[in-house]
N, C-alpha and C positions, 0 to 999 in steps of 0.2 A: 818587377819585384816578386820573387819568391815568398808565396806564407805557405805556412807545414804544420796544421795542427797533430798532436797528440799520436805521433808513429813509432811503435814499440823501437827500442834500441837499447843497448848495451853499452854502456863507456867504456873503453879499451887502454883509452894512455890519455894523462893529462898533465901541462906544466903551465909553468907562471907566464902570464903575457901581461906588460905593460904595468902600473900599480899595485892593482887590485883584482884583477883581470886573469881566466883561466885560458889556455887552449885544449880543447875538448876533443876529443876523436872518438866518434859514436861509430859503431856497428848496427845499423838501421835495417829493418825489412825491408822496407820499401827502396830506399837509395842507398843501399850498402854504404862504404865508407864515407864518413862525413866529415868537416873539422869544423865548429863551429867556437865562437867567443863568449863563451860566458862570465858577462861586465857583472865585476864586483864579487865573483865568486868565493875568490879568495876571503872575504870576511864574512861571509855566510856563515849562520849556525847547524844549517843543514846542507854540508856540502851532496854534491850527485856522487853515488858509491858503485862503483865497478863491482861485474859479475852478479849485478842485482839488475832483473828487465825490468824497464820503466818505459813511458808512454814521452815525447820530448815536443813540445812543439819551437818553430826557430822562423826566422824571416832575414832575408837581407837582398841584396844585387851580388856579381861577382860569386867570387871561389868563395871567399872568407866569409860565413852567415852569423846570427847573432840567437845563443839560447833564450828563450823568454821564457818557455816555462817547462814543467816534468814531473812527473807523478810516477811515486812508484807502483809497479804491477806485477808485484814479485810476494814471495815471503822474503825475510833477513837472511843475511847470507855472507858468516865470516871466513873468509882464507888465512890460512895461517902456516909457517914455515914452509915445508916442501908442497904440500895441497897451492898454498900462494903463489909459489917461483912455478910450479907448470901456468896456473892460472896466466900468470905471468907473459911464460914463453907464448900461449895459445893468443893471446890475446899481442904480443910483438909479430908475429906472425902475418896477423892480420895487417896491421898497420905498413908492414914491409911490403906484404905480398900484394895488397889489394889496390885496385885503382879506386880513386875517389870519385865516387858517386856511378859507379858502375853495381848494379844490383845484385844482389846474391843473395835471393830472397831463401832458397833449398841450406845453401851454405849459414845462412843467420839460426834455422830449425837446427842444423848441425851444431852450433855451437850452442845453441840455448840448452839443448840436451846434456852436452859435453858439460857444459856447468853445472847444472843439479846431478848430474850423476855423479860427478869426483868429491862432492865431502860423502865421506860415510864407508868409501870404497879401501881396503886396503893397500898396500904401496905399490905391490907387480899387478894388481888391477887398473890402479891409476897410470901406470904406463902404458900400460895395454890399453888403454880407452884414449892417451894422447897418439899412442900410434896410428890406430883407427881415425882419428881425427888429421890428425898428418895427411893420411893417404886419400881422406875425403875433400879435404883442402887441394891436393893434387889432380885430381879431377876435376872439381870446378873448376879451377884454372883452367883446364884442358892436358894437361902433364898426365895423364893415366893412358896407360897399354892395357893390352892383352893378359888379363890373370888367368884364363881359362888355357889357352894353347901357349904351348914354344916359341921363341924366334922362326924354329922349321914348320910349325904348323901343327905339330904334334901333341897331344892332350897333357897337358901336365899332369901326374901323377904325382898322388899323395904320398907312396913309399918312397919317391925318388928324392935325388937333391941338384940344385941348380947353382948357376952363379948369374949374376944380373949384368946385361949391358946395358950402360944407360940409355934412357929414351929410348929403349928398342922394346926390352922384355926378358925373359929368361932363359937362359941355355942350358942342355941338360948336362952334367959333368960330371964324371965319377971323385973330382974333388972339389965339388959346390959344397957350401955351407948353408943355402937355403934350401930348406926343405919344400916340396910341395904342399903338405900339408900347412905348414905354414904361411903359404901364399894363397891359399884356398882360405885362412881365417882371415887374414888381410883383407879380403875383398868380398868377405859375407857380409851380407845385409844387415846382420843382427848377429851380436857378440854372442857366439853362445859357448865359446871352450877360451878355456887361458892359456897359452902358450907353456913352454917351461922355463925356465932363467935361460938359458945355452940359445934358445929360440926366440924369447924375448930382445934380449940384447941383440941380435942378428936382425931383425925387425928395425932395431935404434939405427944399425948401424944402414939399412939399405935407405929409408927414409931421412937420413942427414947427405945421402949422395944425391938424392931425388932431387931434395932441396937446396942442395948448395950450387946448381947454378942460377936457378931463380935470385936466392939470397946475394950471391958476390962474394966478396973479399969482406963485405962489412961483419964485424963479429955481432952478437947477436948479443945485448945486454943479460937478458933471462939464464940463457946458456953460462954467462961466466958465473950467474950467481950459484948457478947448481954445481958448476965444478969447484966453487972455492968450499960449498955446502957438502954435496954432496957426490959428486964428479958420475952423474946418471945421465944425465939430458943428452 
């Protein structure tokens, strides 16, 4: 028998199970993804609210565990229109990408951050901080190359521009659309410049190749909601 008291976590996705009954999928410090049951949730007056950290404790045998209890440890914290649908995507991401109950204790600090920083942020900032999050999600998995040198070994350069082979790294091209300097902010430790719109979107577009063989064939719920919204993701 598994007991778990009081370990920080993030609810990610949740739907109806059985009556009254929720299924929960927590992004936990300590045991990264979880699915746990929370009985009777559904008529509860204070449902568990996504993208707010709270403290959860659970017990059960098997895969499937049971919520008992949760305390939030957060301030309030509302998503609303486009700020919601990234929330959205960041948080399907997870639930696609992640193995269950494989830890990701550095990746959980990534996303806790990733959420208090996008309300307040303006709109090409908020993509620029889901790119950053993208590419840090791709490293933890293990999916990350070489930002620093070429394919040949050669120091990337910030004047220069490249094109990407997958899974390998970057080439240098006189008709690449990625710039160096661009890939040099991709992979800094700390946001400290914004791209430009032309450079942004080149960003979207090298981090949707990244991810799409992880992903599959399956579409991505979040993604259509932004294209029928606002066709960015």
């Amino acid at each position: 028998m598994t007991k778990v008291e009081l370990t920080p976590a993030f609810l990610i996705h949740r739907r109806a199970f059985k009556e009254s009954s929720l299924l929960l999928d927590f992004f936990t410090q300590e045991y990264g993804r979880i699915r746990l049951v929370g009985r009777g949730s559904r008529k509860s007056k204070m449902p568990v609210q996504m993208f707010q950290q709270m403290n959860i404790s659970f017990y059960g045998r098997g895969e499937l565990k049971t919520l008992t209890d949760w305390e939030v440890d957060d301030e309030p914290r509302n998503l609303f229109g486009e700020t919601l649908i990234l929330g959205m995507y960041v948080n399907e991401l997870i639930v696609r990408l992640l193995q269950e109950q494989d830890s990701h204790s550095q990746l959980f600090e990534i996303y806790r951050c990733f959420i208090r920083q996008l309300i307040g942020l303006e709109k090409q900032s908020q993509h620029w901080l889901l790119r950053i999050f993208e590419h840090n999600l791709l490293i933890e998995l293990g999916y990350g190359f070489d930002f620093e040198n070429d394919v040949n070994g050669d120091k990337i350069k910030e004047d220069s521009y490249y094109d990407y082979q997958p899974q390998v790294g970057f080439l240098l091209s006189s008709t690449g659309k990625i710039s160096g300097k661009l890939i040099g902010l991709l992979s800094a430790e700390e946001v400290t410049e914004l791209p430009n719109a032309v450079q942004l979107r080149i960003s979207r577009n090298l981090n949707r190749v990244r991810l799409q063989s992880l992903l599959g064939d399956k579409p991505l719920q979040s993604r259509s909601l932004f294209f029928h919204k606002v066709k960015k993701i």
